[in-house]
KEVOZA-596340 format. One record per atom (N, C-alpha, C): residue number from 1; atom name; x, y, z; residue in three letters. Coordinates in nm, 2 decimals, padded with zeros to 4 digits, m for minus. Each point is the difference from the previous one (the first is absolute). Example, Ala and Ser with C-alpha at 12.3 -4.5 7.8 and 13.67 -1.06 7.14 Angstrom:
REM residues 2
<seq = 1&atom = N&xx = 01.32&yy = m00.57&zz = 00.78&type = ALA> .
<seq = 1&atom = CA&xx = m00.09&yy = 00.12&zz = 00.00&type = ALA> .
<seq = 1&atom = C&xx = 00.09&yy = 00.12&zz = 00.00&type = ALA> .
<seq = 2&atom = N&xx = m00.04&yy = 00.11&zz = m00.07&type = SER> .
<seq = 2&atom = CA&xx = 00.09&yy = 00.11&zz = 00.00&type = SER> .
<seq = 2&atom = C&xx = m00.08&yy = 00.11&zz = 00.08&type = SER> .
REM end
This chain:
REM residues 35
<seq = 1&atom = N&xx = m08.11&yy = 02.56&zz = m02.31&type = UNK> .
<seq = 1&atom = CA&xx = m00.10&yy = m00.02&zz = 00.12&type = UNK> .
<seq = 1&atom = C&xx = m00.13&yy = 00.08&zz = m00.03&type = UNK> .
<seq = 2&atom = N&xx = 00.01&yy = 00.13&zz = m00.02&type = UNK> .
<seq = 2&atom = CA&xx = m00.12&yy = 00.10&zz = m00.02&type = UNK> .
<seq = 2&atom = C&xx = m00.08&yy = m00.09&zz = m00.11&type = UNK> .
<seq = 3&atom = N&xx = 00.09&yy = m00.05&zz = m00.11&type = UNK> .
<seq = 3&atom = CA&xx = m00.11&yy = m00.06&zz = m00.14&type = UNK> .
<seq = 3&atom = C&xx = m00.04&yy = m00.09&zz = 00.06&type = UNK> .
<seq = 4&atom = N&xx = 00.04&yy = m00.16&zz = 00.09&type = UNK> .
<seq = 4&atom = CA&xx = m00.07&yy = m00.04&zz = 00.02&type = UNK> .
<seq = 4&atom = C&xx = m00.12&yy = 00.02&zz = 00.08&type = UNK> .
<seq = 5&atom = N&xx = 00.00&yy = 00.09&zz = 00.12&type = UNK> .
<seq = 5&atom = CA&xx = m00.05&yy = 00.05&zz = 00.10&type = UNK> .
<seq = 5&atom = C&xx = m00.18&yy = 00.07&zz = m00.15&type = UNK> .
<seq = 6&atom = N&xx = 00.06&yy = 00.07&zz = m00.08&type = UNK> .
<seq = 6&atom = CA&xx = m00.10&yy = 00.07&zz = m00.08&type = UNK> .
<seq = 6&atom = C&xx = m00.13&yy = m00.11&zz = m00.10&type = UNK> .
<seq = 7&atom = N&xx = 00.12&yy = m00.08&zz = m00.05&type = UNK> .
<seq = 7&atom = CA&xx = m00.08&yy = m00.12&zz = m00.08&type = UNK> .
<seq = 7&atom = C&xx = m00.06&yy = m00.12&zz = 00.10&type = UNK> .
<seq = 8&atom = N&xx = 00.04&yy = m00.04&zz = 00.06&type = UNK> .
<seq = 8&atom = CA&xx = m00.05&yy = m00.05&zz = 00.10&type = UNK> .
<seq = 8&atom = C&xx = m00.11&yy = 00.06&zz = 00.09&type = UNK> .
<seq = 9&atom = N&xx = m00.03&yy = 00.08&zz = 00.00&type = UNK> .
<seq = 9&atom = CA&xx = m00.10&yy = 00.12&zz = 00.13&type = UNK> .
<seq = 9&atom = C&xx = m00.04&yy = 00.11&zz = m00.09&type = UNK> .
<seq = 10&atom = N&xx = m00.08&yy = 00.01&zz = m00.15&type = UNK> .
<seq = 10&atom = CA&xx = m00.03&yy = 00.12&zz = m00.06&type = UNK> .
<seq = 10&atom = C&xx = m00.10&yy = 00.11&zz = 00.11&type = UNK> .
<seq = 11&atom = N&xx = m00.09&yy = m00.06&zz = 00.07&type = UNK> .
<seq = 11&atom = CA&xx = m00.09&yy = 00.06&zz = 00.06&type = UNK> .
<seq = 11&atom = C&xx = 00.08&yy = 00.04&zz = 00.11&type = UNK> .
<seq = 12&atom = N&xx = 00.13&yy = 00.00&zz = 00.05&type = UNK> .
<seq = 12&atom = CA&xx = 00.08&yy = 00.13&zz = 00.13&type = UNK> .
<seq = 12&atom = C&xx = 00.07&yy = 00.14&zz = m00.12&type = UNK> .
<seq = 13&atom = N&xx = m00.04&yy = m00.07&zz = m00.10&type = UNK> .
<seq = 13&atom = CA&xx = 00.07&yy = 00.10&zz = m00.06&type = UNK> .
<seq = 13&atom = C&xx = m00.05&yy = 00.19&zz = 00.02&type = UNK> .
<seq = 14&atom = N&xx = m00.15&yy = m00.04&zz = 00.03&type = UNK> .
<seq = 14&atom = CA&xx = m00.03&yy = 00.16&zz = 00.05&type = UNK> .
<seq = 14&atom = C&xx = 00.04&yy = 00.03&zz = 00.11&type = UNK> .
<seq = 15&atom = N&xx = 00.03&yy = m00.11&zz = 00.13&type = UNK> .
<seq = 15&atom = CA&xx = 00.08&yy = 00.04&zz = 00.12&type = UNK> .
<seq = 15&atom = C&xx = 00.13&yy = 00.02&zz = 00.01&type = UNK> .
<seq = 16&atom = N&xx = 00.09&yy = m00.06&zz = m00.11&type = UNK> .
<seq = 16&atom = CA&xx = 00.11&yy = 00.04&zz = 00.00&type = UNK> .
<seq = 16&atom = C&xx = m00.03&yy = 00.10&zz = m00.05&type = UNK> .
<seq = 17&atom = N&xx = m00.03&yy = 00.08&zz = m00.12&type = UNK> .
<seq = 17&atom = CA&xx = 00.02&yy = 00.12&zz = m00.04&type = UNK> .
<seq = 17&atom = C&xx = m00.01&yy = 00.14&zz = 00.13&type = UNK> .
<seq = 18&atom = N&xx = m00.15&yy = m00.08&zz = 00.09&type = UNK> .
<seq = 18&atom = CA&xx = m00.02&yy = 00.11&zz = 00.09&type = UNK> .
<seq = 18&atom = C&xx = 00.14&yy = 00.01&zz = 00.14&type = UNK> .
<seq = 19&atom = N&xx = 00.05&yy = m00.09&zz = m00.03&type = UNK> .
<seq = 19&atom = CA&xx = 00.12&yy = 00.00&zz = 00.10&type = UNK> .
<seq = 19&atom = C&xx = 00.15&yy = 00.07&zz = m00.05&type = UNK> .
<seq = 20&atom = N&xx = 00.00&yy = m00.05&zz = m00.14&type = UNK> .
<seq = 20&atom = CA&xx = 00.09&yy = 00.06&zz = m00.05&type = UNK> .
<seq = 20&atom = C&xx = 00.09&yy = 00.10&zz = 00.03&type = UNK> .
<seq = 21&atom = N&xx = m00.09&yy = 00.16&zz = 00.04&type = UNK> .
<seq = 21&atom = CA&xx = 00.05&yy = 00.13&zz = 00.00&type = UNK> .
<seq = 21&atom = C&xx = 00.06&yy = m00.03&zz = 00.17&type = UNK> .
<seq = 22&atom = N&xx = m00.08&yy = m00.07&zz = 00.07&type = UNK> .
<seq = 22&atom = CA&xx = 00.02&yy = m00.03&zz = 00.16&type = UNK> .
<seq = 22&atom = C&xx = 00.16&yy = m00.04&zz = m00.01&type = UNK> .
<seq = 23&atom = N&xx = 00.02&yy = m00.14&zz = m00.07&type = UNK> .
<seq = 23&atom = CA&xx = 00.09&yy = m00.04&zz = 00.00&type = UNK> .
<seq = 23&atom = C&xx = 00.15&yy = 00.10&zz = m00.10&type = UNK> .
<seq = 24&atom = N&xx = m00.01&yy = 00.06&zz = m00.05&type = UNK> .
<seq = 24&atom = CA&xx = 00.06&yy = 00.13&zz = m00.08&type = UNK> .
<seq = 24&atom = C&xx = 00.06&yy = 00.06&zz = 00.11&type = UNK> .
<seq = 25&atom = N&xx = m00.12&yy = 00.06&zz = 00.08&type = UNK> .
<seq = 25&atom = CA&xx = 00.03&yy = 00.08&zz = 00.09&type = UNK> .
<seq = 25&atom = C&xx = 00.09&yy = m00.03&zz = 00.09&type = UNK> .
<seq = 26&atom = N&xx = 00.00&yy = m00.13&zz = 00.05&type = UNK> .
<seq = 26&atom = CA&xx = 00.08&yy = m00.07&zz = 00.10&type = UNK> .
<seq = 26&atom = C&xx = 00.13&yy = m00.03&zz = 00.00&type = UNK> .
<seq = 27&atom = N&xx = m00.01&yy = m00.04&zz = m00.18&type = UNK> .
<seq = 27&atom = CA&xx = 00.12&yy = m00.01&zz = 00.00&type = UNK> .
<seq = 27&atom = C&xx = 00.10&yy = 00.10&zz = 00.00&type = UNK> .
<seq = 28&atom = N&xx = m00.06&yy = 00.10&zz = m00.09&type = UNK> .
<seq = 28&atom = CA&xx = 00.06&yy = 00.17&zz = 00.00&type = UNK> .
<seq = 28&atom = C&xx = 00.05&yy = 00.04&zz = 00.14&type = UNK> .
<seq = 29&atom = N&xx = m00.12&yy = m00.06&zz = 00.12&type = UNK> .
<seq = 29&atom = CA&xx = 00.06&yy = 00.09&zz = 00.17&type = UNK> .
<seq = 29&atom = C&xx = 00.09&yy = m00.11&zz = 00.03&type = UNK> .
<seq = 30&atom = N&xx = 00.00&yy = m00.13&zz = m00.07&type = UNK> .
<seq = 30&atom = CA&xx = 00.15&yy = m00.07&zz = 00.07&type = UNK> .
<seq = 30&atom = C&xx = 00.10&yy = 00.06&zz = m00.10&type = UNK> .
<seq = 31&atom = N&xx = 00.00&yy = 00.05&zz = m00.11&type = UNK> .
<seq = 31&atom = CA&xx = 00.12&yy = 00.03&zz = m00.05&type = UNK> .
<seq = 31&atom = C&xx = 00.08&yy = 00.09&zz = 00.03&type = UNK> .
<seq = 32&atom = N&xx = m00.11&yy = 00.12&zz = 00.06&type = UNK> .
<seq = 32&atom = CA&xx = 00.05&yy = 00.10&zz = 00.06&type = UNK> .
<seq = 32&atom = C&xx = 00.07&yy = 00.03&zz = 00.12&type = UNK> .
<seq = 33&atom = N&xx = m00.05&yy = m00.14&zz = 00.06&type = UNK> .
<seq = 33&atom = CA&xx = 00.03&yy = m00.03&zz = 00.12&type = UNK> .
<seq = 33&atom = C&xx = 00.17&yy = m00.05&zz = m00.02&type = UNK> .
<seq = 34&atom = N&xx = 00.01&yy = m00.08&zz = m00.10&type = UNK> .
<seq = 34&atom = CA&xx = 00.08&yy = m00.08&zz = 00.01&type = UNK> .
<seq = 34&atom = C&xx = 00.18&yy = 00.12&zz = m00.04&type = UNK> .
<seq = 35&atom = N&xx = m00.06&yy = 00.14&zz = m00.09&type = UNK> .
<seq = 35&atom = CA&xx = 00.06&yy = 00.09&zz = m00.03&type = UNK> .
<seq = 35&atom = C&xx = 00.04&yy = 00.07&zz = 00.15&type = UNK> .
REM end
């Protein structure tokens, strides 16, 4: 899904990058959560 989402859409690729760490983070406080 991500490759198509990337080859398909090269120009989000600087917005996904900038979301990235957001999305990291999120998932790290549901993990924690989920511990």
């Amino acid at each position: 899904l991500w490759e198509a989402t990337l080859t398909q859409a090269p120009s989000m690729v600087p917005q996904l990058l900038d979301l990235f760490p957001y999305l990291v983070a999120i998932m790290e406080r549901s993990y924690d959560h989920l511990q």
